[in-house]
N, C-alpha and C positions, 0 to 999 in steps of 0.2 A: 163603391165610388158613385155619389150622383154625378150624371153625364152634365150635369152645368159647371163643375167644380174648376177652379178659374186656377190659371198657371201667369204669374208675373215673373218677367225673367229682366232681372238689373244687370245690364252691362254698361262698361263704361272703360277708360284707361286708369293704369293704376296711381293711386296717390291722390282720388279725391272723395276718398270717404265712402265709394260704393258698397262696403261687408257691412258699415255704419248703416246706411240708409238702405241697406235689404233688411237689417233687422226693424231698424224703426219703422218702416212699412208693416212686417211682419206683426210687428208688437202694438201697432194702433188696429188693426184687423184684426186681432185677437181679442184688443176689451174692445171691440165691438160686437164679442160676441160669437165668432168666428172659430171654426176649427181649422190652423193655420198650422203648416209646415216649412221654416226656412231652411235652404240646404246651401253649402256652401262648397266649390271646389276649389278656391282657394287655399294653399297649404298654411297661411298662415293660422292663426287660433286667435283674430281677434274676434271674432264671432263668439266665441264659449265666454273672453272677457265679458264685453261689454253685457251679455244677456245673463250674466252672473250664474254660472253651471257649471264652471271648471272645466275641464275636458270632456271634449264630445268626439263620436267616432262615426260611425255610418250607419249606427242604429238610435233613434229618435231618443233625445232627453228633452223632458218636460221643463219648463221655462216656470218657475213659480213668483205668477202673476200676483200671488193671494200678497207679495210684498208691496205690492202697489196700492191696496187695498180699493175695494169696488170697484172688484170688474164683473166681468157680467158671464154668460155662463161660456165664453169661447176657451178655448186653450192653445197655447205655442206651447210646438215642438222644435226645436233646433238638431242639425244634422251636418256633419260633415263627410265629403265621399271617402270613401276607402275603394280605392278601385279593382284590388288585388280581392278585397271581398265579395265586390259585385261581382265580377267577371268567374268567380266561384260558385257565385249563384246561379248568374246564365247556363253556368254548364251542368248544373245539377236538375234545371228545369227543363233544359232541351237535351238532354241526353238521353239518348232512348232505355236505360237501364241504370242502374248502381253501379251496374260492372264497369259499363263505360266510360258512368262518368269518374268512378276513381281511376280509371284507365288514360283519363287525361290530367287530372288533377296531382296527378303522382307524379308524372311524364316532368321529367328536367328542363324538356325544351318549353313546355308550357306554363312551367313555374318561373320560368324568364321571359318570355313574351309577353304573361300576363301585366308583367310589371314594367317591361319596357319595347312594344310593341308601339311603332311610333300611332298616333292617334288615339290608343286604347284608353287612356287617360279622358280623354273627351267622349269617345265613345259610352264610356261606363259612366261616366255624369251624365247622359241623357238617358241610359236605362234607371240609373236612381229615380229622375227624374218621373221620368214614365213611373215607376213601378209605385212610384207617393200617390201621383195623379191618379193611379186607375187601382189600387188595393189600399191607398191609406187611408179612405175615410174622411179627408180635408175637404174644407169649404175653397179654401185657395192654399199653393204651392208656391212658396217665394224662392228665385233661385237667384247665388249671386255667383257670376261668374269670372270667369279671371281675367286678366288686363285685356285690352283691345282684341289686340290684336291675335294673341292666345283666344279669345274669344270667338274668331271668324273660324280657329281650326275646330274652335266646339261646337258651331251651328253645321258645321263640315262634313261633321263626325258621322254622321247617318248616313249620309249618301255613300262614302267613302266606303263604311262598312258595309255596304249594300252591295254594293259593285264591288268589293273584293268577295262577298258570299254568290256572287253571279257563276254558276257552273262553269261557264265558259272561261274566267280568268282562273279557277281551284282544280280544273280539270287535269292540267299537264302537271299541278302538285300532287296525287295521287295515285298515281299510274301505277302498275300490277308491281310489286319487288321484283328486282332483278337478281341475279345469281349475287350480287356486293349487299342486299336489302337497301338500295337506294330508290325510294318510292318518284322521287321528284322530279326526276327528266325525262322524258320521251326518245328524244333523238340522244344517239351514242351515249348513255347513259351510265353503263357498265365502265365507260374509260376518264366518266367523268368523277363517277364514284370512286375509282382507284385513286384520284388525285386528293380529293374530298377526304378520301378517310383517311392517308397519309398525312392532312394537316387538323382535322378534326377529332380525329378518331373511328373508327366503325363503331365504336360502341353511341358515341354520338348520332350518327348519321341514323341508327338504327331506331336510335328513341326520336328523333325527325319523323321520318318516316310514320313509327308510328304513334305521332301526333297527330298528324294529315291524316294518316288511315282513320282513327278514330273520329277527328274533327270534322269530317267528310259527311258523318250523323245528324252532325247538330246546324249543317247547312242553313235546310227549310227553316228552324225557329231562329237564328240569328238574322239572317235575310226578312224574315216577316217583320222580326220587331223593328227591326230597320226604319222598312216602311211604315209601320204604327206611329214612330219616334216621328219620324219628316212630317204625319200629318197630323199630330199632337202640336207641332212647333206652331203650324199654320191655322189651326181650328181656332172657332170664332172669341171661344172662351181663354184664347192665349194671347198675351200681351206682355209686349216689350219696353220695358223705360230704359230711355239711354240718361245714364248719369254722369256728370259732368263738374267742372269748376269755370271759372271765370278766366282762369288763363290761357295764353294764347296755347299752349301746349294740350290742355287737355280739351280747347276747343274742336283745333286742330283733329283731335282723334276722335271727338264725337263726331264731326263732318263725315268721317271717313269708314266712320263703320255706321252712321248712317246713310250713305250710299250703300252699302253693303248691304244693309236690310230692305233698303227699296231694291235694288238687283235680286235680291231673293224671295220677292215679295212677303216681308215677315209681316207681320201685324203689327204697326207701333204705335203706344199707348200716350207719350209724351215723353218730358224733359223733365229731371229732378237736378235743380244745380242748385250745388253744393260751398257755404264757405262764400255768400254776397256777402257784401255792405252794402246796411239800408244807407239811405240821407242821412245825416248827423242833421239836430236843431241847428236854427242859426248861430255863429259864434258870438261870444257877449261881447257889449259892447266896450271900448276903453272905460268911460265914465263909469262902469260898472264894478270896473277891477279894481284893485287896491294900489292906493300912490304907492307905496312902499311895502318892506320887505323886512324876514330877516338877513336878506343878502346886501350888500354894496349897491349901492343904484344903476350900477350900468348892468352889473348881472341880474340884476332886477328889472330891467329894462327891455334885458334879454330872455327872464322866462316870460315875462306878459309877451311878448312877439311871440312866443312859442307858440303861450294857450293861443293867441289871436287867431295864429297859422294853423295849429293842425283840426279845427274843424274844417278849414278851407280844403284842405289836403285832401282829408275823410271824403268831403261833400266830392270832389274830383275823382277819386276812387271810388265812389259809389254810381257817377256817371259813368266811367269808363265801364265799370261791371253790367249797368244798362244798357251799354250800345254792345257788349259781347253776348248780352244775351239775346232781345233783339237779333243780332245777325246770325244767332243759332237757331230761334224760332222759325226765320226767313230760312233759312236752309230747307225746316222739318215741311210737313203738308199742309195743308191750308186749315188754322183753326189750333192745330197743334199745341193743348196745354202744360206748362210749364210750372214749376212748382219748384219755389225758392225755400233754401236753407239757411240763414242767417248765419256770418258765423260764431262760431262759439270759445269764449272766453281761457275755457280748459277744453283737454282732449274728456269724450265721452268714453267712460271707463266700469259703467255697470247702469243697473236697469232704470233707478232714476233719471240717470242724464238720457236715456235714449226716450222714455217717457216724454220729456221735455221737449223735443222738437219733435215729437207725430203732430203736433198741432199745425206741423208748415210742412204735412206731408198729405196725400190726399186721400178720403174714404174710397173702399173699393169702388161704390156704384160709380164717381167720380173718372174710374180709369175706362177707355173706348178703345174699341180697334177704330183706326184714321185709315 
């Protein structure tokens, strides 16, 4: 891992092309030469579409650039999280032996936590993350994240899991077994465990138990990377685009989770908005159009008002996309660049169409911590 190796992280609300425009970032930083990794924790799979590789999992598939022909010596990897595989890796790396760690990976209680342990899902998209950044080899790490507001529980995820690895709040869940094998209460414990195993099981409570017991190991390395993750988010080489559209909805949610990153002092790189209308040319003139038709002359009458109308229309709609972007720059910090998407005729559906718009996306050197 060189220590300059750059982390862009796209967030935005769902529905304006954000998994689109992590890759086409992804894929102009590659033929430029770039050893680039985009990761995605979004469950959907349009990621694997449009970069044309079929199904991708939580281990790296190479993006074959050579269909684009002349590109230069960089390479995309594409990636989606598997969380239940992460969270199998942490325990294999922080576990003080083999013993242990198949002593929790077996464990029932941790084969259901791993999967639905509220936050772990975010939590394990920033060890992915982390783990590209500092073993994979990349020049920059593109990551696309999931809608808004799902997004605030991902920048969350580090602290959260910090403070639940704090001795002080795991303390009273390990506590010596009692004559029931209930590790996890302190005070009257034994009559809480009577009640517990009557609707749980004892066999249950028992592989609890020893979950805690064992997870109690892997403390120190969960808690460290914790804080390696929080100050990975923040370091100088990390930067954030909020991605966006022109409506008033998904303005709305870039306002608001760009408060969010100024309260958490994140690094933010600028605005990628998605899906403008430039100016349309002037509309032509009567004298220009044709007297007639093959229709009746009043419906003919009525499509020349049409063409007349909808450049006026266009030309209206591309103002109003000006003043919503505008009041989204004023929101950002002072200087905050911004970087329009045009938008696009068909949905982007493989490596050609995403080729097509990195031209209105911006080169690395291009992106700043603000």
């Amino acid at each position: 891992m060189s220590k300059h190796t750059r982390v862009v992280i796209c967030s935005g609300s769902g529905g304006v092309g954000k998994t689109t425009v992590s890759a086409a970032l992804a894929l102009r930083w590659a033929m430029e030469g770039r050893r680039v990794a985009v990761l995605t924790i979004d469950p959907a799979r349009r990621l694997a579409d449009s970069l044309s590789i079929g199904d991708i999992g939580n281990t790296a598939v190479r993006v074959p650039l050579e269909r684009l022909g002349g590109h230069g010596a960089g390479h995309l990897d594409a990636m989606m999280l598997d969380a239940k595989a992460t969270f199998d890796d942490l325990v294999r790396r922080f576990a003080p032996s083999d013993a242990a760690a198949s002593r929790i990976l077996e464990n029932r209680y941790y084969q259901f936590t791993s999967t639905r342990l509220g936050g772990s899902h975010e939590y394990m998209a920033m060890e992915r993350l982390y783990e590209l950044w500092h073993h994979g080899g990349y020049d920059v790490v593109v990551l696309d994240t999931p809608p808004t507001r799902h997004a605030l529980d991902f920048l969350r995820a580090p602290d959260r899991m910090a403070t639940l690895m704090d001795e002080g709040v795991l303390r009273w869940l390990v506590m010596p077994a009692t004559r029931s094998g209930w590790r996890a209460l302190e005070l009257g414990s034994e009559a809480v465990a009577k009640v517990l195993g009557k609707v749980l099981g004892k066999g249950t409570i028992a592989e609890i138990a020893e979950f805690f017991e064992v997870f109690r190991e892997l403390w120190d390395g969960f808690r460290s990377r914790s804080v390696e993750v929080q100050a990975l988010l923040r370091q100088p080489h990390t930067s954030f685009l909020l991605v966006s559209s022109p409506s008033p909805a998904a303005r709305a949610d870039a306002l608001y989770f760009l408060e969010r990153l100024g309260e958490q002092r994140l690094p933010f790189g600028g605005f990628v908005v998605n899906r403008t209308v430039p100016a349309p040319p002037p509309p032509p003139e009567r004298a220009h159009l044709p007297a007639t038709g093959p229709l009746p002359p009043d419906r003919w009458a009525a499509v020349l008002a049409s063409v007349e109308q909808a450049p006026r229309l266009r030309a209206r709609l591309a103002r109003d996309h000006d003043q919503a972007i505008d009041a989204l720059r004023a929101a950002g910090p002072p200087g905050a660049p911004c970087w329009r998407i045009p938008e696009q005729r068909a949905d982007l559906h493989d490596l050609a169409g995403l080729a097509a718009i990195t031209r209105h996306l911006p080169a690395l050197s291009e992106i700043h911590e603000l």
